[in-house]
C-alpha positions in Angstrom: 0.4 -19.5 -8.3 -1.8 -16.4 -7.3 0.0 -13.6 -6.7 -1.2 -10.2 -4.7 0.1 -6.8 -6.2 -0.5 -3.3 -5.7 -1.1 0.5 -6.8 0.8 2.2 -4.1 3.6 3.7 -5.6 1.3 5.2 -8.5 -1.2 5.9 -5.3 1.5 8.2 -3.5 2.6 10.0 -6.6 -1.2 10.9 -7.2 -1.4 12.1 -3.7 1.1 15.1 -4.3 3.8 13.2 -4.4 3.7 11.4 -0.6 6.6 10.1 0.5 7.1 7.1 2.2 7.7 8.1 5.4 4.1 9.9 5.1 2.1 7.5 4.2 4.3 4.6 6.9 3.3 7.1 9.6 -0.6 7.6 8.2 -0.9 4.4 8.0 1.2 2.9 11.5 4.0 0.8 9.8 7.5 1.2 9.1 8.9 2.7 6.3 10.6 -0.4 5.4 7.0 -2.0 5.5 5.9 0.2 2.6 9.5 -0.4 0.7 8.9 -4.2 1.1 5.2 -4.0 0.0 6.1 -1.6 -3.2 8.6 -4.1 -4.4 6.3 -6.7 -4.2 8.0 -8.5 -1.1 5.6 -8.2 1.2 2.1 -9.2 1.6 -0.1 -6.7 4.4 -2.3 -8.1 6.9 -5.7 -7.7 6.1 -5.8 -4.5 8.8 -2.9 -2.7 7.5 -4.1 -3.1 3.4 -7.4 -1.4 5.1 -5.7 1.1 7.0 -3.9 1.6 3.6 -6.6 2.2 1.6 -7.8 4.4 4.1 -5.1 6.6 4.0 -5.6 7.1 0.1 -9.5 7.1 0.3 -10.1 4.7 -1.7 -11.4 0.9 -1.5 -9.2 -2.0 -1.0 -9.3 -3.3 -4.5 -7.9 -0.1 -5.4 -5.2 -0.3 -3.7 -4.3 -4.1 -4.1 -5.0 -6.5 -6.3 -5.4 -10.2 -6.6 -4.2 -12.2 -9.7 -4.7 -16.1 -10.7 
């Protein structure tokens, strides 16, 4: 089964340490949203992985990544 995972906890601590909260607000979700995704619980919508990777200025497949 594929799975999708992500950089964003190693992505906040290399942007001086943002906290959750910060990067929920930059990026319009929840902070829950961004617990959830961290722990691998929750896949984005295509818009808010963009939005994401947005926020960190970097491309999507920085940010998240798709394994087989």
């Amino acid at each position: 089964m594929a799975k999708i995972t992500n950089r964003i906890r190693r992505l906040r601590f290399d942007h001086n340490e943002m906290t959750q909260e910060e990067l929920a607000k930059q990026a319009g979700c929840t902070r829950q949203t961004i617990i959830a995704l961290e722990q691998g619980k929750y896949v984005p919508s295509i818009e808010l992985a963009f939005r994401i990777a947005e926020v960190f200025s970097v491309r999507l497949e920085e940010v998240f990544q798709y394994e087989r």
